[in-house]
N, C-alpha and C positions, 0 to 999 in steps of 0.2 A: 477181535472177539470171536474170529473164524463162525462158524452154523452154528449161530446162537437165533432162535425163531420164537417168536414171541407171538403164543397162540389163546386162545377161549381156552378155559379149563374145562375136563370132560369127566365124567364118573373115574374111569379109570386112573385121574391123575390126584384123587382124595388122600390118596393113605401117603405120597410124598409130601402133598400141601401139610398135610396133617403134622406129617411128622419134621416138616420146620419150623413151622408154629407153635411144637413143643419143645425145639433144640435149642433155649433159653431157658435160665431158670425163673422169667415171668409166665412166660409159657406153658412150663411142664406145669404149674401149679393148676391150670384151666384146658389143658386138650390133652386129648388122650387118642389112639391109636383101637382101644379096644374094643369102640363101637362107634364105628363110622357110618351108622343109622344118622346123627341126628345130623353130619359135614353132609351127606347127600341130599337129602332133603334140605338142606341151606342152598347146595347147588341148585335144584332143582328150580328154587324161589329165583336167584339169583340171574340164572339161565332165565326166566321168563319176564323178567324185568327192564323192559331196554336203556334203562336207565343206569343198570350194573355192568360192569367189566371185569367178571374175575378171570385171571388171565395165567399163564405160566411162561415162565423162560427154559427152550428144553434146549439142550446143546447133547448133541449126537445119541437123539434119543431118550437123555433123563432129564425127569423135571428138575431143574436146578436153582428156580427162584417163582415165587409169586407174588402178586398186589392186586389188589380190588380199587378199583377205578369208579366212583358214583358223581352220576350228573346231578346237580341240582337246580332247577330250576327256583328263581326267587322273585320277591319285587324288590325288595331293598337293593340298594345302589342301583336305583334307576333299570329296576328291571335285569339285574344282571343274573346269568347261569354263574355258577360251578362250580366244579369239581372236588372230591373228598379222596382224597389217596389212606387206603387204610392196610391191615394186611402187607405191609412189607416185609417179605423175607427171603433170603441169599443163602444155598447151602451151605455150608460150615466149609466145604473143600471149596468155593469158588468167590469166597471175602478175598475183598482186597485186588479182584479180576479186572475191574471195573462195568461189572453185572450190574451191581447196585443205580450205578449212575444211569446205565444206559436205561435199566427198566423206569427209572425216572422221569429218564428227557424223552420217553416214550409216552408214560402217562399225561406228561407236559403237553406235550404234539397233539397226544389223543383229546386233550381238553382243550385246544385251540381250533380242530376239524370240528368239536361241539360248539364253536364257539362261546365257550367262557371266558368269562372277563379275570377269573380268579382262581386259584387251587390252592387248598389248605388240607391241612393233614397234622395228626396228633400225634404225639410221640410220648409213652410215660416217661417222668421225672430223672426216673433211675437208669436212663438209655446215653449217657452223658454222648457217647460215640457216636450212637446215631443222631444225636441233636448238631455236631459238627460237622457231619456229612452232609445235611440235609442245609445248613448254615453254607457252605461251599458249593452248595448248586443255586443258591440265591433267596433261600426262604427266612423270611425273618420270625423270630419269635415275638410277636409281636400280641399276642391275648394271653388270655390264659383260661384255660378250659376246667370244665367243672365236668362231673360225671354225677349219677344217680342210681347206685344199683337194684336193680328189680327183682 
């Protein structure tokens, strides 16, 4: 994977996050590039939250993947934490690197130093690809999740 460093995301790293998060066509439909007001202020929250880990993958330099890492603490299962993997995204040049996996089994590690007993993460319906990837690193689909938009 040669100098691939996987760091806190910082103001300056908004308009690449931004703009992999649009390089889908679920994506383009909900982010935009034109007004990176309201991603810095998300950062902002985020950053002050020790409970979030938005993070980047830079390799020599460009940010080339991110994911948002959130602890959660519960009571159900016996008191158990954790973890929500959201915000998964791999530039278009470095699919298939195996970027993907490793920001994973990173987030994986990260929720086991939090001691979590559990890590779940949502996937839309129409991501068939990424529901097979995420199927080969061990996660089952096992609920099914509801949404409610606001």
């Amino acid at each position: 994977m040669g100098d691939l460093e996987i760091r806190a995301a910082v103001a300056e790293d908004i308009p690449a996050i931004v703009g992999m998060l649009a390089d889908d066509p679920l994506g383009a439909q909900r982010e935009s590039l034109d007004d990176l007001g309201p991603y810095l202020t998300a950062l902002e929250r985020l950053t002050a939250d020790p409970n979030q880990r938005l993070v980047v993958a830079v390799r020599e330099g460009r940010v080339v993947g991110t994911l948002q890492l959130t602890i959660v603490p519960g009571l159900s299962r016996r008191g158990s934490t954790r973890s929500i993997i959201e915000g998964v995204r791999v530039h278009a040049d470095e699919r298939g690197s195996g970027l993907g996996t490793r920001f994973i089994e990173w987030a994986i590690d990260e929720s086991r130093r939090e001691n979590c007993q559990l890590v779940q993460l949502t996937s839309d319906s129409t991501r068939i690809d990424a529901h097979r990837f995420y199927e080969r690193l061990g996660f089952v689909a096992s609920h099914v999740g509801f949404k409610l938009q606001l």
